[in-house]
C-alpha positions as CSV (number, residue, x, y, z in Angstrom):
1,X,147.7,6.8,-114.4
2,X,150.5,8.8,-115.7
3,X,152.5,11.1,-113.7
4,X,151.7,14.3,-115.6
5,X,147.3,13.8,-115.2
6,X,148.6,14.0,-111.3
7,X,150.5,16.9,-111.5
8,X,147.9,18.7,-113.7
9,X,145.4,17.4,-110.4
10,X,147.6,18.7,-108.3
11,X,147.9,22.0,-110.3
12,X,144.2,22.6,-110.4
13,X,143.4,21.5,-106.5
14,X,146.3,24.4,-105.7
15,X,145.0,27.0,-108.1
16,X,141.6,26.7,-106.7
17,X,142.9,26.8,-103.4
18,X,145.0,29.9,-104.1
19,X,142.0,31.7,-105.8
20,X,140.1,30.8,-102.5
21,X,142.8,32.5,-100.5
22,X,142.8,35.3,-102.2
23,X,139.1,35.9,-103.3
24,X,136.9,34.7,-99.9
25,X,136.4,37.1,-97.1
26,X,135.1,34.1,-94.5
27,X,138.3,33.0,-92.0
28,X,136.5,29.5,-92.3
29,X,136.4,29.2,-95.8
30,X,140.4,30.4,-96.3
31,X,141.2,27.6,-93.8
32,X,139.8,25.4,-96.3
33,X,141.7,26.9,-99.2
34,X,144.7,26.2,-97.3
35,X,143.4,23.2,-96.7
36,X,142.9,22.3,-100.4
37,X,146.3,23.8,-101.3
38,X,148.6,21.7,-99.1
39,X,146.4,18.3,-100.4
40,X,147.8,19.1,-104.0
41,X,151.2,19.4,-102.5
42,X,150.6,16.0,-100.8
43,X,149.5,14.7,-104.4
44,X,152.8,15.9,-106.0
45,X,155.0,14.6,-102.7
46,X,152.9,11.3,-103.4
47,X,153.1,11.5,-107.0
48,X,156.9,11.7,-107.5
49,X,157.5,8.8,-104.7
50,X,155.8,6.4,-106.7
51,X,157.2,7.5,-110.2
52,X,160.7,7.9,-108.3
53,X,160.1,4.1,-106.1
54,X,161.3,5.9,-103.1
55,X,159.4,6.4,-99.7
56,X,160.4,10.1,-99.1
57,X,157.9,12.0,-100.6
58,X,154.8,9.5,-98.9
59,X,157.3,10.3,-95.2
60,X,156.7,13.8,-96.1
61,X,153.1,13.6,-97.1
62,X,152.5,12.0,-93.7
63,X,154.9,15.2,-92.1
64,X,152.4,18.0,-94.0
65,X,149.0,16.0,-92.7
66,X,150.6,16.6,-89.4
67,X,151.0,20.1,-90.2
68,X,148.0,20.8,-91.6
69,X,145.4,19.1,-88.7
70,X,147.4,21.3,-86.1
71,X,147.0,24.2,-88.4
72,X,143.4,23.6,-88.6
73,X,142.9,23.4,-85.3
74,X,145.0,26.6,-84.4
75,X,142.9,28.0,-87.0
76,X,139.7,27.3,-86.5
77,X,140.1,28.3,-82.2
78,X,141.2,31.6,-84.0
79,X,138.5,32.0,-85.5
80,X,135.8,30.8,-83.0
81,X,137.4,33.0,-80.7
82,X,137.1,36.0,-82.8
83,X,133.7,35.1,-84.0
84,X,133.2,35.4,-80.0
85,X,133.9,38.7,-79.7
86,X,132.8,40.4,-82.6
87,X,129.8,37.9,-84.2
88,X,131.8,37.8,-87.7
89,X,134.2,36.0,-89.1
90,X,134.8,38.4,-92.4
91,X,138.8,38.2,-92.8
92,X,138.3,42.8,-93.9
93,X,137.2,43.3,-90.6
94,X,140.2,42.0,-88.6
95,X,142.6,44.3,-89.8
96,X,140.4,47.3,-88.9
97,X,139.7,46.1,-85.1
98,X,143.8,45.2,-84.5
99,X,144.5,48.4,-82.5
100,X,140.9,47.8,-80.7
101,X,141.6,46.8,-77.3
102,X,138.1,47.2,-75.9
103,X,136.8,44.4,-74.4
104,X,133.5,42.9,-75.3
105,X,131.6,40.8,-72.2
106,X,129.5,37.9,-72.9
């Protein structure tokens, strides 16, 4: 394949994922836009290696899968915990229970 049908891939994956960001309320479904939007960065990273012959951008790609399971996890313990607490996970709601410091009992 030529380089640019990746970089168009890649282009699409990350506008998706940025629409998702801004557009979905759900905590869970903005960790998968994330998600989706550093995979198209992988593809670029991956992309220009092998059009370059050099084994930086498939070090880095391994360096932003780190990143991104950790982030995931982080992320998603976040969330459960919220969704602990308050039974939702809408992203609107978090911003209007930040000064709440009442504690809900399970």
């Amino acid at each position: 394949m030529i380089l640019n049908q990746f970089l168009i891939l890649a282009a699409v994956l990350f506008c998706i994922g940025v629409y998702g960001v801004l557009v979905r309320r759900n905590g869970v479904l903005v960790l998968m836009s994330v998600e989706l939007m550093l995979n198209a960065v992988n593809i670029n990273l991956v992309a220009f290696s092998a059009y370059l012959h050099q084994a930086a951008g498939q070090v880095f790609a391994l360096f932003v899968i780190t990143i991104a399971a950790a982030e995931v996890g982080v992320g998603l313990a976040i969330v459960l915990q919220y969704y602990r607490l308050r039974r939702a996970v809408v992203l609107d709601e978090v911003a209007l229970h930040e000064h709440d410091h009442e504690r809900v009992t399970a």
